[in-house]
C-alpha positions as CSV (number, residue, x, y, z in Angstrom):
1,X,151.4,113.7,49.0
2,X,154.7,113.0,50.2
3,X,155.4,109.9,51.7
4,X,158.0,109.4,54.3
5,X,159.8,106.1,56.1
6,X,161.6,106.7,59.2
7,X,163.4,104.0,61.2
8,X,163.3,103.9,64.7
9,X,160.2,106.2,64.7
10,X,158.5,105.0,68.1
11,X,160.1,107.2,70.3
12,X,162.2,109.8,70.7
13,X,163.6,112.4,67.6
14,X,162.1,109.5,65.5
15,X,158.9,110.4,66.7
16,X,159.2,113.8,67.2
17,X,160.4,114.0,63.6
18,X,157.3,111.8,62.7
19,X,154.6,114.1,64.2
20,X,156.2,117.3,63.0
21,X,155.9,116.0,59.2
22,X,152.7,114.9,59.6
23,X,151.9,117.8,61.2
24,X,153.6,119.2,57.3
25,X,151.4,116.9,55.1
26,X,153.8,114.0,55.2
27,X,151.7,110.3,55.2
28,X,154.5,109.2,57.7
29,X,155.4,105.4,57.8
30,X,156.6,104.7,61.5
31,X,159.5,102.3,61.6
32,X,160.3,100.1,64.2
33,X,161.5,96.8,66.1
34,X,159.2,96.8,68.9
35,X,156.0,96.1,67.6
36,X,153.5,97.2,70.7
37,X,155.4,100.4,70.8
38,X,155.7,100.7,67.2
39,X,151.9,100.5,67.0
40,X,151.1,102.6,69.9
41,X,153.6,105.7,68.4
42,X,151.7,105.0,65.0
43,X,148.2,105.3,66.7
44,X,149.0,108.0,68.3
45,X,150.7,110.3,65.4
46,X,147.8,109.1,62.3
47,X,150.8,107.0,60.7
48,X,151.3,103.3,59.9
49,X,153.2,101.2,61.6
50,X,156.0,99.1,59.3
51,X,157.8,96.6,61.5
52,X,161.5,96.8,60.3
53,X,164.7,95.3,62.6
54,X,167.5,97.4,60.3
55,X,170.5,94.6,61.6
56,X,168.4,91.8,60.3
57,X,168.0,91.0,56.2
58,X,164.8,89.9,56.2
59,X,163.2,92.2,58.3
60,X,164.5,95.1,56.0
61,X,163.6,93.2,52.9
62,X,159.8,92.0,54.3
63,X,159.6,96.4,55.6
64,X,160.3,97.1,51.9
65,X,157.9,94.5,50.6
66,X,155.1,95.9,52.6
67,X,155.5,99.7,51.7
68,X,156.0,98.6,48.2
69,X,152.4,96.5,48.5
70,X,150.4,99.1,50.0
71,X,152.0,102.5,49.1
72,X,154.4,101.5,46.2
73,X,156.8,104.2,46.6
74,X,158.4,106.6,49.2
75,X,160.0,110.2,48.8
76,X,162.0,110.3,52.1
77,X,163.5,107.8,53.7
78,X,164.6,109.0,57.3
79,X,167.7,106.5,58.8
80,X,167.0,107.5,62.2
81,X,167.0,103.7,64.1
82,X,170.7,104.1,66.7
83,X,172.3,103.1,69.4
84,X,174.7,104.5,71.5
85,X,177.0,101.7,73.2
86,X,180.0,101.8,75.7
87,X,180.7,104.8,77.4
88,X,184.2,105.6,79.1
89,X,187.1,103.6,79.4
90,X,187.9,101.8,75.6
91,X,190.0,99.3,76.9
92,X,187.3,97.0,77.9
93,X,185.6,97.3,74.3
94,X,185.1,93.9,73.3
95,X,184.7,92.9,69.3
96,X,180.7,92.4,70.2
97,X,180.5,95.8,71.4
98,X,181.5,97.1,68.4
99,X,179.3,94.6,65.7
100,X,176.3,95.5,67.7
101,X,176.6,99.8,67.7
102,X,178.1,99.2,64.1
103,X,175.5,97.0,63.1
104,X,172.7,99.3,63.8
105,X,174.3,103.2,63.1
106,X,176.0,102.2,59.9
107,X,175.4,98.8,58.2
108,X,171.7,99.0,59.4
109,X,171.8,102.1,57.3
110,X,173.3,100.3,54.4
111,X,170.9,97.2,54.8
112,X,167.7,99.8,55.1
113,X,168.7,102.4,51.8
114,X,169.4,99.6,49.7
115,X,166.4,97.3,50.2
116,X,164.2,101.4,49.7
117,X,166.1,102.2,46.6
118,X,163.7,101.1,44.1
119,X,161.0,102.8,46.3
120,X,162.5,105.8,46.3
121,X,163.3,105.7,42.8
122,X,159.4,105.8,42.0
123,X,159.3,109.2,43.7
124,X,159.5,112.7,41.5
125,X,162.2,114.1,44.3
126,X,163.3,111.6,46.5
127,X,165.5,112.3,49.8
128,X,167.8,110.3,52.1
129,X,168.6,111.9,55.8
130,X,170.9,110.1,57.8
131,X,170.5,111.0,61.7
132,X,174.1,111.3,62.3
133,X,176.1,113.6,65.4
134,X,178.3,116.4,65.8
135,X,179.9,113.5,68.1
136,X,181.6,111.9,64.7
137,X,183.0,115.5,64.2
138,X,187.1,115.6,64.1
139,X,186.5,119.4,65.2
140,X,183.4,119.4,67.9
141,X,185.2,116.4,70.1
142,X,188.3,118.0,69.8
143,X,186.4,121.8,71.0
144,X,186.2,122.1,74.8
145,X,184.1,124.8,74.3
146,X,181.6,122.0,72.6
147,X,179.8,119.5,75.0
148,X,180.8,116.4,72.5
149,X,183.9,117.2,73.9
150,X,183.5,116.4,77.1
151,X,182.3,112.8,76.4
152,X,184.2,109.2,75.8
153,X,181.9,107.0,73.7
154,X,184.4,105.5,71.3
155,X,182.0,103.1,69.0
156,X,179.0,105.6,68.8
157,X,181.3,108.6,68.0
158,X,183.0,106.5,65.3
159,X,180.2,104.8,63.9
160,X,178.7,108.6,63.7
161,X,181.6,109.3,62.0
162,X,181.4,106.6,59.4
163,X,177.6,107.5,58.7
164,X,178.8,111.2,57.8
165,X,181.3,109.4,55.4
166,X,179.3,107.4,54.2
167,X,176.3,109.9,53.5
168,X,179.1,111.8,51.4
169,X,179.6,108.8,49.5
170,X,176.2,108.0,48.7
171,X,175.5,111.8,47.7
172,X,178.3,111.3,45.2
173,X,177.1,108.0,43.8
174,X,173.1,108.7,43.5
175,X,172.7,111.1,41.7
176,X,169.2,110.7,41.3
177,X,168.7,111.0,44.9
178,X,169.5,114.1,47.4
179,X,171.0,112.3,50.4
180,X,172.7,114.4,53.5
181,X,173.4,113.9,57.0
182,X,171.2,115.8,60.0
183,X,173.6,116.6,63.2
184,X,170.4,117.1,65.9
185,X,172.9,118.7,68.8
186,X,172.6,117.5,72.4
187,X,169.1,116.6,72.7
188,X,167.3,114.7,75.4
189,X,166.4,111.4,74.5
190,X,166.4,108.3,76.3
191,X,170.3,107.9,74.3
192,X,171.6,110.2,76.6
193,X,169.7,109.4,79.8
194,X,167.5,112.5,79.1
195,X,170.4,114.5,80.1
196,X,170.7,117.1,76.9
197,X,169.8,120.8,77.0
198,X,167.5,120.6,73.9
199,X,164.1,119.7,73.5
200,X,163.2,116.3,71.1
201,X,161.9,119.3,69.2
202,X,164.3,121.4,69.0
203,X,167.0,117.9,68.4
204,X,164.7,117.1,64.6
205,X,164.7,120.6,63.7
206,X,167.9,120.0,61.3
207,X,166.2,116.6,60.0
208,X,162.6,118.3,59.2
209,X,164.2,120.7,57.1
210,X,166.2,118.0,55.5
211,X,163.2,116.4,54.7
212,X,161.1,118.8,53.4
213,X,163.4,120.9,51.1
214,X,162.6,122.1,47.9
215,X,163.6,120.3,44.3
216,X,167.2,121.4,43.6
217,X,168.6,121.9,47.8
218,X,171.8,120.5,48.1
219,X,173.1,116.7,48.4
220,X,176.2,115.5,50.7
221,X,176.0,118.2,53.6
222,X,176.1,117.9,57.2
223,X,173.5,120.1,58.9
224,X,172.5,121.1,62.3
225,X,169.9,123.2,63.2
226,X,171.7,126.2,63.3
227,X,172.5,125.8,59.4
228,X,175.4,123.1,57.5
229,X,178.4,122.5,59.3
230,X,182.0,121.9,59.0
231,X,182.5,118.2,60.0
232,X,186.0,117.9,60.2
């Protein structure tokens, strides 16, 4: 059976993505910081709740430590935990503003794969999806025919950016692993105030498919639900 970790699972396209692959067969580990909701979300899907913090070392290395005690390996680990930060004018972006969205959307993502690399290295075909946005795209902000366009959110559209980068990177360098980036479109979620056209379904339709793939599907792509994308 394959066994999936998703950050930031207790609400939202976390747990939308969560009930859908258990809904698949997935035994779905529920990821998250708040511990009542965590637990409630996990009670309510048939999962198990792991409690993770992805900006804080220990947290990470003590989620790791319990998968590794009581299922001893995972096949998909879903980096899903975000935040969105700032919105309009960047002048008054202060250095904090920027450590905390950078802390959670990309070094949380560096903190969480490394400390579930030896997990996933137990696992016959194991997969990395990054929850990333057409909002890091070069060529969707710059479309004003494309809602991201529309929008002035300087540290989550960069740090969306640097997760598609970085997703690249990480395709190139494990080998062993098939690791890609899901764009989920303008979804509401409580990110956006609820204000997306798309259904939480409809938003973890690109990261199901990630996750449940065949052997041999491609590594270092950025993919939306209506198929992979350009992201420059």
């Amino acid at each position: 059976m394959t066994i999936t970790f998703i950050t930031g699972a207790n609400k939202g396209l976390g747990r939308e993505t969560a009930r859908r692959l258990i809904k698949c067969g997935h035994t779905v580990l529920v990821g998250a910081r708040d511990r009542e909701q965590g637990e409630e979300a996990a009670a309510a899907l048939g999962a198990r709740y792991v409690p993770i913090d992805v900006t804080d070392d220990a947290s990470v290395a003590a989620a790791a430590a319990n998968v590794a005690e009581h299922e001893g390996r995972i096949d998909v680990l879903i980096n899903n935990a975000g935040v969105h930060g700032p919105v309009g004018d960047p002048g008054d972006l202060t250095a904090a503003d920027a450590r905390a969205v950078l802390d959670v959307n990309v070094i949380g993502v560096v903190r969480t794969t490394t400390a579930f690399l030896p997990l996933l290295r137990r696992s016959d075909d194991p997969v990395i999806v990054n929850v990333s946005s057409g909002m890091g795209s070069l060529a969707l902000t710059h479309d004003p025919g494309r809602p991201e366009s529309h929008v002035v959110a300087p540290l989550y559209t960069s740090s969306k950016a640097a997760l598609t980068m970085l997703t690249t990177q990480y395709a190139k360098g494990l080998r062993d692993i098939r690791v890609n980036a899901a764009d989920p479109g303008y979804t509401a979620t409580d990110l956006n105030g609820h204000s997306g056209p798309q259904t939480v379904t409809e938003g973890t339709d690109a990261i199901v498919a990630l996750a449940t793939e065949g052997r041999g599907a491609g590594s270092g792509r950025f993919v939306s639900r209506h198929g992979e994308i350009a992201w420059s």
